[in-house]
Structures are given as C-alpha cells and as structure tokens.
FITORKOL-780860 format. One record per residue (C-alpha): residue in one letter; chain; z, x, y. Coordinates in nm, 2 decimals, padded with zeros to 4 digits, always signed. Each point is the difference from the previous one (the first is absolute). Layout:
// FITORKOL-780860
<r residuo="a" cadena="A" z="Z" x="X" y="Y"/>
...
***
This chain:
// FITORKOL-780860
<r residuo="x" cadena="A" z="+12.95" x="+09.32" y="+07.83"/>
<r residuo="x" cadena="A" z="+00.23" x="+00.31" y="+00.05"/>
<r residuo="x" cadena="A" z="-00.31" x="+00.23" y="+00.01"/>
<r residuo="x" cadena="A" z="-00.11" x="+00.21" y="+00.34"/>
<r residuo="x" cadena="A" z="-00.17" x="-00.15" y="+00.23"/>
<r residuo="x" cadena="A" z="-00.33" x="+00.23" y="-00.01"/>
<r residuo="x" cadena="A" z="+00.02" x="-00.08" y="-00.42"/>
<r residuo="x" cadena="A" z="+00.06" x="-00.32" y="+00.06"/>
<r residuo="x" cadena="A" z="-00.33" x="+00.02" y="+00.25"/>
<r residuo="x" cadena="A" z="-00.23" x="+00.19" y="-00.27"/>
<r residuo="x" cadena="A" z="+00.10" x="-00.26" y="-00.29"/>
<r residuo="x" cadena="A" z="-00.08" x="-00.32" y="+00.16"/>
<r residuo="x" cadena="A" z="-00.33" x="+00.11" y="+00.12"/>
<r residuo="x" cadena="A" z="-00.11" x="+00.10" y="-00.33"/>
<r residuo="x" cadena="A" z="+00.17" x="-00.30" y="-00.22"/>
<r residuo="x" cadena="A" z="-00.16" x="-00.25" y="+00.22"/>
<r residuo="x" cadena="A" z="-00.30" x="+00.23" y="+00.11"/>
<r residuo="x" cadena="A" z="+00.01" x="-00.05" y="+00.32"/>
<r residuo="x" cadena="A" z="-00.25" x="+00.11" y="+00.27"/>
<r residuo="x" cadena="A" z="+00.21" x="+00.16" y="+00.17"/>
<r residuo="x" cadena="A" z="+00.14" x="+00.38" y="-00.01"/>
<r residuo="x" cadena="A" z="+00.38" x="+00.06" y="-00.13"/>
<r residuo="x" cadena="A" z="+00.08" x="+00.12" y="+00.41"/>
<r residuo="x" cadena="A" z="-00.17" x="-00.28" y="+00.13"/>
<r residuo="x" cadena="A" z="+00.17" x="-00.24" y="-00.22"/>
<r residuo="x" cadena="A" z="+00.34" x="+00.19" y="+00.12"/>
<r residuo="x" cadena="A" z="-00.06" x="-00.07" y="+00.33"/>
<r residuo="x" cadena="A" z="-00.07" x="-00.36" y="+00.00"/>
<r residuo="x" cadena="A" z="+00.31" x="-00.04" y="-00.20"/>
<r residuo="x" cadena="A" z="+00.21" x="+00.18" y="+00.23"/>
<r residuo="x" cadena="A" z="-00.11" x="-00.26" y="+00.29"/>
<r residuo="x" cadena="A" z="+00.05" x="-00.30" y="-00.29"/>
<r residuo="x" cadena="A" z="+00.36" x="+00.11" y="-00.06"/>
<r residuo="x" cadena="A" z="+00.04" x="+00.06" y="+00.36"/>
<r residuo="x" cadena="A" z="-00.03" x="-00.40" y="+00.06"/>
<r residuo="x" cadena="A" z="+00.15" x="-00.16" y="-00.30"/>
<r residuo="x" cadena="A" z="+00.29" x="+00.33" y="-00.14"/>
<r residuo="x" cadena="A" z="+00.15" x="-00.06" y="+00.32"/>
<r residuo="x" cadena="A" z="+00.26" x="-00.28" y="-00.14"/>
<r residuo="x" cadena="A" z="+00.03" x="+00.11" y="-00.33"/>
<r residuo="x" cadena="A" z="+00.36" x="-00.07" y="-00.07"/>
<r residuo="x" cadena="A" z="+00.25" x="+00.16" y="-00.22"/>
<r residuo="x" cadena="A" z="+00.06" x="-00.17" y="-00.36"/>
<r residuo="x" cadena="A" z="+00.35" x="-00.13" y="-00.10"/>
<r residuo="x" cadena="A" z="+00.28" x="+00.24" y="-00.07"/>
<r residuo="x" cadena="A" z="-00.19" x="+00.27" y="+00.20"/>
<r residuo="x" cadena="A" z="+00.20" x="-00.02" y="+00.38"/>
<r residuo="x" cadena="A" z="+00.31" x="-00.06" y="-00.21"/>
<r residuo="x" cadena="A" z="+00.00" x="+00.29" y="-00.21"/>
<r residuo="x" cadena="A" z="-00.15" x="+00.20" y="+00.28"/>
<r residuo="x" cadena="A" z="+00.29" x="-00.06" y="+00.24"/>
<r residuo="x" cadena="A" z="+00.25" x="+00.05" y="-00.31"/>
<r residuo="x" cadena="A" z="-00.14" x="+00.32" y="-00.09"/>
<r residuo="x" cadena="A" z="+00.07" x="+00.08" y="+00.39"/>
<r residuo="x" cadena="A" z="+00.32" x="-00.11" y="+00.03"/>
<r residuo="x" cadena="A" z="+00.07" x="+00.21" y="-00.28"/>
<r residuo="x" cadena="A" z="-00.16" x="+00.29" y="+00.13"/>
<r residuo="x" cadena="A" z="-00.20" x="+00.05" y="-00.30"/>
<r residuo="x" cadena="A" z="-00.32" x="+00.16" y="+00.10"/>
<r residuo="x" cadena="A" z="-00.33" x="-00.15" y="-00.08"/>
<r residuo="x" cadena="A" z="-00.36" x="-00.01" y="+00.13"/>
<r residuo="x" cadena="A" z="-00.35" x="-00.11" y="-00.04"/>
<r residuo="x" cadena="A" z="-00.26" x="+00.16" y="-00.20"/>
<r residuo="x" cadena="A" z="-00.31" x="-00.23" y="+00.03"/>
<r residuo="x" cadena="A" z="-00.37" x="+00.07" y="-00.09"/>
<r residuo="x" cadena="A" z="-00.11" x="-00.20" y="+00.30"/>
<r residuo="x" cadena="A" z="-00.11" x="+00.25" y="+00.31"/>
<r residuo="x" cadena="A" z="+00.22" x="+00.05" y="+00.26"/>
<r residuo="x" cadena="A" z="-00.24" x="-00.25" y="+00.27"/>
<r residuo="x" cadena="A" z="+00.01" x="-00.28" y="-00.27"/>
<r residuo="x" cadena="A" z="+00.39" x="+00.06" y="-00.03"/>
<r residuo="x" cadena="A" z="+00.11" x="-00.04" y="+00.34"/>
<r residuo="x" cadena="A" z="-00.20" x="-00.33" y="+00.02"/>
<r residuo="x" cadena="A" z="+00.19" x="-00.13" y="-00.29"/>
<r residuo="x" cadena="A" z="+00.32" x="+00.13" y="+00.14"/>
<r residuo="x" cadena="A" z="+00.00" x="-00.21" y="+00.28"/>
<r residuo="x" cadena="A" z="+00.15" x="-00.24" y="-00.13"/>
<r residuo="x" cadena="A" z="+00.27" x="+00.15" y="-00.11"/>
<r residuo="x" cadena="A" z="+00.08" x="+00.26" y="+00.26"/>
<r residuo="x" cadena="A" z="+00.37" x="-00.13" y="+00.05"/>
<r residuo="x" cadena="A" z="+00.06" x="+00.15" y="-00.34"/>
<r residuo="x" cadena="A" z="-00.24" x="+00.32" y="-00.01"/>
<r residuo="x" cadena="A" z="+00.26" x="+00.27" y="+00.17"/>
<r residuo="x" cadena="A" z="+00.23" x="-00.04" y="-00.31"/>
<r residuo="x" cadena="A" z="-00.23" x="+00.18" y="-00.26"/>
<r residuo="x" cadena="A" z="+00.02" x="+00.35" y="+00.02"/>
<r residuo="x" cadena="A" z="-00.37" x="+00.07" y="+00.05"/>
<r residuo="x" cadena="A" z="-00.33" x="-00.12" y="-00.09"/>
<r residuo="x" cadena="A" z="-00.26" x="+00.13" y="-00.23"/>
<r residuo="x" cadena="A" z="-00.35" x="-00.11" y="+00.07"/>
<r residuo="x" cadena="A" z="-00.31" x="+00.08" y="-00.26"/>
<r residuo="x" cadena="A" z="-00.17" x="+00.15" y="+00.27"/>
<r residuo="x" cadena="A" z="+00.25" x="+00.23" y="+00.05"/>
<r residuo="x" cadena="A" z="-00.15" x="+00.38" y="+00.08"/>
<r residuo="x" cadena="A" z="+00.25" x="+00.13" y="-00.33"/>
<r residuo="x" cadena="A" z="-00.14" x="-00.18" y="-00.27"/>
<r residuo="x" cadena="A" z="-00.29" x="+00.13" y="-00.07"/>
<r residuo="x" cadena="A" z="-00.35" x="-00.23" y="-00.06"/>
<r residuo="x" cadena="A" z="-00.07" x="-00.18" y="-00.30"/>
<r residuo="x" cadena="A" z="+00.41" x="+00.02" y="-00.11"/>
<r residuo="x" cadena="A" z="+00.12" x="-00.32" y="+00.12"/>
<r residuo="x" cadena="A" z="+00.17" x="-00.26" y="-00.24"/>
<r residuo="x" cadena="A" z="+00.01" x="+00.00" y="-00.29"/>
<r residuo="x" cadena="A" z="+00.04" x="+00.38" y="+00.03"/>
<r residuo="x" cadena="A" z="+00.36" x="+00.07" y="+00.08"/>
<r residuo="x" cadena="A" z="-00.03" x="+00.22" y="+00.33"/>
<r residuo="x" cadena="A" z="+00.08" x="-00.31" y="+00.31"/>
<r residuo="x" cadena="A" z="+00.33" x="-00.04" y="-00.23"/>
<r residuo="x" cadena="A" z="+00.07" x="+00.37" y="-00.01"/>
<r residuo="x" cadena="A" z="-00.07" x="+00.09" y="+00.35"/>
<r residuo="x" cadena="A" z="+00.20" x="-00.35" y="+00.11"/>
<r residuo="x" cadena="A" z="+00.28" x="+00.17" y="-00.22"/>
<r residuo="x" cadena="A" z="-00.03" x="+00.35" y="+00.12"/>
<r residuo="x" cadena="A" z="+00.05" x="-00.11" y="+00.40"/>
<r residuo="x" cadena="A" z="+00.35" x="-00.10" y="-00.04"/>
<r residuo="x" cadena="A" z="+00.25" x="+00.25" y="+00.15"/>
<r residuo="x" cadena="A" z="+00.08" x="+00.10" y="-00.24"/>
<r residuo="x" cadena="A" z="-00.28" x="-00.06" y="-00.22"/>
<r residuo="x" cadena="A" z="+00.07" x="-00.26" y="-00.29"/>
<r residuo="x" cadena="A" z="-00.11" x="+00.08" y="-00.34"/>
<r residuo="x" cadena="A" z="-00.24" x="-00.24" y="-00.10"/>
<r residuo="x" cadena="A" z="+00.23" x="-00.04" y="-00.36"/>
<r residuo="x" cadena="A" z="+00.22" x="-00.20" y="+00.22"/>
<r residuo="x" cadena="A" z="-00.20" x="-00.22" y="+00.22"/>
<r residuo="x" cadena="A" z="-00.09" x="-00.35" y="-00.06"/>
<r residuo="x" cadena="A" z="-00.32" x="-00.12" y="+00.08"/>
<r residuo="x" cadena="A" z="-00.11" x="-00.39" y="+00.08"/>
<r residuo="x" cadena="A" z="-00.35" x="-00.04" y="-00.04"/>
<r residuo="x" cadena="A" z="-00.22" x="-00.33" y="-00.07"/>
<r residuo="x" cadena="A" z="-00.32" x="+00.19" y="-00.11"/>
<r residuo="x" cadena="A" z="-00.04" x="+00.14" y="-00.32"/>
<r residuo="x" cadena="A" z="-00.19" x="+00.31" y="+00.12"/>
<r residuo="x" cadena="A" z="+00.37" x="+00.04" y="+00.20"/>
<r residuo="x" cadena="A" z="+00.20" x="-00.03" y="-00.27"/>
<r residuo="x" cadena="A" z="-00.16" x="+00.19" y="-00.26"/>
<r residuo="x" cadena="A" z="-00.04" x="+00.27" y="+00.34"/>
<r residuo="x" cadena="A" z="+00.40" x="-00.05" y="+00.03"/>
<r residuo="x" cadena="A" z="+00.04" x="+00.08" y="-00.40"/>
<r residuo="x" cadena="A" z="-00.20" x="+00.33" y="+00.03"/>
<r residuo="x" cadena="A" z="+00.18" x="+00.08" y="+00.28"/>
<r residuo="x" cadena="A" z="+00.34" x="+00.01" y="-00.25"/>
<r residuo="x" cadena="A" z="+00.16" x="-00.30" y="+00.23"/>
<r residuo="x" cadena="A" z="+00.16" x="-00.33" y="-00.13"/>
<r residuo="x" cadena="A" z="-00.27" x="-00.32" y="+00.06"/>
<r residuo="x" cadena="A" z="+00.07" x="-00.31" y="+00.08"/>
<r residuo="x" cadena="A" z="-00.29" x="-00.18" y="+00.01"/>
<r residuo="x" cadena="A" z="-00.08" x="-00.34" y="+00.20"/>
<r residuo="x" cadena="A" z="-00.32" x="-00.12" y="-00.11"/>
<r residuo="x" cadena="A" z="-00.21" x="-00.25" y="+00.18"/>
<r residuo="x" cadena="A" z="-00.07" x="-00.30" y="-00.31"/>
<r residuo="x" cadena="A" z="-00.36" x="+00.15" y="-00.07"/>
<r residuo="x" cadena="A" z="+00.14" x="+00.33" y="-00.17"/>
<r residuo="x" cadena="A" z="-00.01" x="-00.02" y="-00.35"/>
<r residuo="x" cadena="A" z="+00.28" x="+00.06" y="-00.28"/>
<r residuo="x" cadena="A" z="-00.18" x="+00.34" y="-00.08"/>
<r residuo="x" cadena="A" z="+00.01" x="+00.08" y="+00.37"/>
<r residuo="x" cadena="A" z="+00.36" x="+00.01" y="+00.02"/>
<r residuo="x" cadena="A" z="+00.03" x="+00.19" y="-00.31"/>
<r residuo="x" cadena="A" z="+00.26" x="+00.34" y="+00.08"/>
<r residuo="x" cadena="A" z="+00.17" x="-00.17" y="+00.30"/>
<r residuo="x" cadena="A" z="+00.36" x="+00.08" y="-00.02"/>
<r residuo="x" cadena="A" z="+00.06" x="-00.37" y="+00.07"/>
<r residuo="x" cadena="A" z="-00.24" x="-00.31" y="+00.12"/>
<r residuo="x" cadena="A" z="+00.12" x="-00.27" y="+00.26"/>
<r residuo="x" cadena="A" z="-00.18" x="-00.29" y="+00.13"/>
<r residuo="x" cadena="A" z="+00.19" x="+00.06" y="+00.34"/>
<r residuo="x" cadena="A" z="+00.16" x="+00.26" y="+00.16"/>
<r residuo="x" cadena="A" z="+00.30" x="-00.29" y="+00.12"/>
<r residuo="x" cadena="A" z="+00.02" x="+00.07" y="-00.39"/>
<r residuo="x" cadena="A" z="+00.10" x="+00.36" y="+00.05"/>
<r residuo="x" cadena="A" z="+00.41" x="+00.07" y="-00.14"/>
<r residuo="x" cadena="A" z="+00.03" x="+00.34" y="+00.14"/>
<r residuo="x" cadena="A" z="+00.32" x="+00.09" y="-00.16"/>
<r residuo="x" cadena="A" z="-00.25" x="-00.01" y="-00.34"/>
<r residuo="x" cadena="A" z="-00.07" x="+00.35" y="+00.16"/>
<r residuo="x" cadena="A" z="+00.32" x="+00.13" y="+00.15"/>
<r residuo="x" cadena="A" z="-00.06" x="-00.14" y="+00.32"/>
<r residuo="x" cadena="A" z="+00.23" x="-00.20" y="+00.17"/>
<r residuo="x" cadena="A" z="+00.01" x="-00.39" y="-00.11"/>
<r residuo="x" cadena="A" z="-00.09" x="-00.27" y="+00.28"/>
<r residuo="x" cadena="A" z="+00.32" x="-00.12" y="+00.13"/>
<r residuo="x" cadena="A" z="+00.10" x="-00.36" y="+00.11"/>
<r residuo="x" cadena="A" z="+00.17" x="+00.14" y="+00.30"/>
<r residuo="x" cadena="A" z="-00.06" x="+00.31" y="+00.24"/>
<r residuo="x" cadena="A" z="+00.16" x="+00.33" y="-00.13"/>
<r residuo="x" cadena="A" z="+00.18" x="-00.02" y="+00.37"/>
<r residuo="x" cadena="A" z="+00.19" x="-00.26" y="-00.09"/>
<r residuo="x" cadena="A" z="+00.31" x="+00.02" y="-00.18"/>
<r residuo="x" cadena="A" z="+00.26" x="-00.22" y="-00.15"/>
***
C-alpha cells in the first residue's frame, strides 16, 4: 500500500514467487483494477473536507503512488469532485525519477513545487493511509496526518503528526484552517 505501482509489481512476484515476471504481473493488474477500481468510493470526511478546502480556496492536490491509468479508473467515481484539487501527481509521473517513489519524499515535493506559486513543503499537510506515505510525507518536511486502514500497526504510525480513524474526524482549525461551520459562510445573521 502507498508504494509505486512497478514496486509494488516486483514485490509481490517475489514474496509469493510467482511465475510470472514483475511486467507481466503489472499488466494483468492493470486489467484487474480496470473491472473492480472502477467504484471505489471516497471514505467518510473525504468529499466534505474536499469541498471545504474549495470553498475556501485553499489549494490542495493529489500526490498518489498509483500510475496515472490506475488513477483515472479510480477517479471515476468521484469525478464530480476531481476539478477542485489543484492538480494531480501520479507515481508514474516522468519527474520523479525511478526507484524514488514513497517512502522517499519526491511525489510530495514535486506535488508541492506545482502550485503557483510553489508551496514550501514546511507548510503543507499531507493525508496519507499508508505508512510508506506518511513516513514519505515526514521526509518531505510536511505535517502528517495519517488515516490508517485497522491492519497498520502502533509502530507503523510512529512520527505521524496526528492519527485519526476517519477523516470525518479531521478539526481543521487544529491546523489554522478554517473550522466546519453549521451554516454556509454566505449566510449572515
């Protein structure tokens, strides 16, 4: 979870030995995810703070391991939301050079350095639910919030700036954002 797809690819053949090579692997998974990543949906908290963030205009994007085919499957299903984020980083993306996906730090720097004007990673807040995310988000000098699936272990989360079950857990006034309101900001009195 959270590593490159053609990582990812390599690993899996070896760990289970499979008689397959790491490319052919890749491939078959591509056509897998086509059919089932198709409906993957967003977890709770995630449209909500999305389309706060946006009616804020406070810029934010994607930085994902997962290749840019594989990404636009999953983001199907939520393609009423995707225009808000800023841009997308994908792992496959011609900048980041091979072998330096997560947990190296370089998606979350380049994701960083494509805002206009470029944001300095010191002041970005990442949400990952990998560990090899999050400990990429630390070494990239950002603040984590981390939103393990149940599997991850206590060590795992070890250095997050702060652990949530759920991102409908998220208070982002905690980190100077502005606080979910009750009513819409147009609406006064």
């Amino acid at each position: 979870m959270g590593m490159p797809a053609n990582t990812f690819s390599q690993q899996i053949v070896k760990e289970l030995n499979l008689p397959v090579t790491p490319e052919k692997f890749h491939e078959k998974f591509e056509i897998v995810s086509e059919k089932y990543m198709g409906n993957v949906s967003l977890l709770p908290g995630v449209r909500d703070l999305v389309l706060h963030l946006h009616e804020y205009r406070i810029p934010f994007s994607i930085a994902t391991s997962s290749f840019r085919k594989i990404f636009q499957v999953k983001a199907r299903s939520f393609s009423d939301i995707i225009l808000a984020f800023h841009h997308v980083v994908c792992g496959d993306d011609p900048e980041i050079a091979p072998g330096r996906g997560k947990p190296n730090p370089d998606i979350f720097l380049l994701a960083a350095s494509r805002f206009n004007p470029p944001a300095d990673p010191k002041k970005c807040l990442i949400f990952e639910d990998a560990p090899l995310g999050m400990k990429g988000g630390l070494a990239a000098g950002s603040q984590v919030v981390f939103i393990p699936p149940e599997h991850v272990t206590k060590q795992q989360k070890k250095g997050a700036t702060m652990v949530l079950k759920s991102m409908a857990d998220f208070k982002p006034e905690l980190f100077g954002l502005p606080a979910f309101g009750n009513c819409s900001k147009f609406e006064f009195g």
